[in-house]
N, C-alpha and C positions, 0 to 999 in steps of 0.2 A: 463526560470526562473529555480534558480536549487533550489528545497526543500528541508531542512533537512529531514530526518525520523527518526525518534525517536520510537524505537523499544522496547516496556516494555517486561520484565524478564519474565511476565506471558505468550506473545508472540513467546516469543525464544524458551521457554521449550515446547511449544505444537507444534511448527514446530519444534523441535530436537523430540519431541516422535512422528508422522507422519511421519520426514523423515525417526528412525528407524525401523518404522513398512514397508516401503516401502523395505529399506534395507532387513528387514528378507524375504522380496514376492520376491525381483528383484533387484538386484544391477545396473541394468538400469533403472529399474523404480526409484531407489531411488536417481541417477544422474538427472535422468530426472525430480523429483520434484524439487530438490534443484535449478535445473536451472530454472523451471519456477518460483520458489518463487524471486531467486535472480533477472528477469525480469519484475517483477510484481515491486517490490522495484524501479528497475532503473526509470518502467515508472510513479511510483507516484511521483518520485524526480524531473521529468523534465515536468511532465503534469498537465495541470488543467484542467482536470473535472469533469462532475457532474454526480455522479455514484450513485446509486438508495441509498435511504436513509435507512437505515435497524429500527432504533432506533432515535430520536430527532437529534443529529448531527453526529451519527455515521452513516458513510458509507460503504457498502459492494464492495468488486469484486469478482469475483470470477475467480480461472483458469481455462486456456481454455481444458486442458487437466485431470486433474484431479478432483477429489469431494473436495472440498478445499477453501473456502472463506478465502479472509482478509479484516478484520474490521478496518476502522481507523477512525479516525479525522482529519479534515481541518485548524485546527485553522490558524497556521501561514500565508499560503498562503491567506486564504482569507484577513486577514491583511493584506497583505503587498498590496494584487488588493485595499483593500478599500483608503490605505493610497496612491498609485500612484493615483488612481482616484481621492481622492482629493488635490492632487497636482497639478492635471491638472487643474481643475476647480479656483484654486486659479490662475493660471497662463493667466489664456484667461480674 
């Protein structure tokens, strides 16, 4: 299943100011964030699961290499599992 991600301007700006604080320490470290954020992204787009709940329906991950959480919400995905589930059940 492929997910949108919907990335709010409040999002963008605090990972453009962490990747340049990586920039000013390392320009490898600052390549090497942007690439794990950019995989974190790929694998919320194609994966569903259930990742610790930080807040009511906000969920956390965190990267594996850096101090660095992303917070999102599930909404659509879970919609679209609730809506194929009951298309099945209509169907049998």
């Amino acid at each position: 299943m492929n997910l949108e991600i919907v990335i709010e301007q409040k999002a963008v700006d605090e990972i453009a100011g962490a990747a340049k604080w990586y920039s000013e320490k390392s320009f490898i470290a600052s390549k090497n964030f942007e690439k794990e954020i950019n995989e974190v992204f790929k694998y919320l787009q194609f994966t569903i699961v259930e990742h610790r709940k930080a807040l009511a329906d906000i969920r956390v991950l965190s990267l594996k290499i850096f101090p660095y959480n992303i917070y999102y919400i599930k909404e659509e995905a879970e919609k679209k599992i609730l809506e194929e589930e009951e298309a099945r059940k209509q169907h049998m």
